[in-house]
C-alpha positions as CSV (number, residue, x, y, z in Angstrom):
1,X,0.0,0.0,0.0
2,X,1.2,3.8,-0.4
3,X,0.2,4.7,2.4
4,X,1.4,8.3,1.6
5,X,-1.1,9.0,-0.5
6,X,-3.9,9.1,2.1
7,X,-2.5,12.2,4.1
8,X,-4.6,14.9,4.6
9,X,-7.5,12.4,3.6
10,X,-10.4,11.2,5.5
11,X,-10.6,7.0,5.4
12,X,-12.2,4.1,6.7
13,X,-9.8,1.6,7.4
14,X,-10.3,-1.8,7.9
15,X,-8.1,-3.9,10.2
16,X,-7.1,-8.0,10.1
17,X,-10.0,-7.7,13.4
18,X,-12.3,-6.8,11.8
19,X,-12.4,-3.2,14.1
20,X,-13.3,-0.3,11.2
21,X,-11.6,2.8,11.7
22,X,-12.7,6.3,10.8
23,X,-10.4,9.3,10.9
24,X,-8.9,11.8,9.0
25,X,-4.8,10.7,8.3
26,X,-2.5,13.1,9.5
27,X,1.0,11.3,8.9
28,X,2.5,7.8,8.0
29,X,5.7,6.8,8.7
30,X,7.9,4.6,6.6
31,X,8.8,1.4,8.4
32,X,12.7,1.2,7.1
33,X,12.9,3.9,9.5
34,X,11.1,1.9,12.4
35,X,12.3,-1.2,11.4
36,X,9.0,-2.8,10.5
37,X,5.8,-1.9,9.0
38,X,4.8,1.0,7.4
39,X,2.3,2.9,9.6
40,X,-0.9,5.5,8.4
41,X,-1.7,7.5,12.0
42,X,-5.1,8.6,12.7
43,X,-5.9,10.9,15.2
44,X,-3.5,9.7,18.2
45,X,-3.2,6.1,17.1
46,X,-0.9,4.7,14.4
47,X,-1.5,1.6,12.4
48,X,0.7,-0.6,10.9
49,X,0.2,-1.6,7.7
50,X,0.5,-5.4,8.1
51,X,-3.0,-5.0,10.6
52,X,-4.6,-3.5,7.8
53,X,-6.9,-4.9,5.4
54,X,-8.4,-2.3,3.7
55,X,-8.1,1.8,3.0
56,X,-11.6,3.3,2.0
57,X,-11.3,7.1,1.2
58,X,-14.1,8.9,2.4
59,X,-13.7,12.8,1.7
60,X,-10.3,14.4,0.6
């Protein structure tokens, strides 16, 4: 996933869970630099990308 490309967006994620998620992205973070996952953070929680199943863009 490019998980870059949702910034600024508002989404619906998905996760592995089955929990949905509805938030407005404010950052990702590239996991080379964390040594693991990519993560998209929504609000005050970030979310790796392996625990996500799907990105639903809601409004840009």
């Amino acid at each position: 996933m490019k998980l870059w490309e949702y910034v600024n967006k508002t989404v619906r994620l998905t996760l592995v869970d089955g929990t949905s998620v509805i938030g407005k992205v404010l950052d990702w973070y590239d996991g080379v630099d964390l040594d693991g996952d990519d993560e998209i953070v929504i609000e005050d929680h970030s979310y790796p990308e392996s625990s996500i199943k799907q990105i639903e863009v809601i409004s840009t």
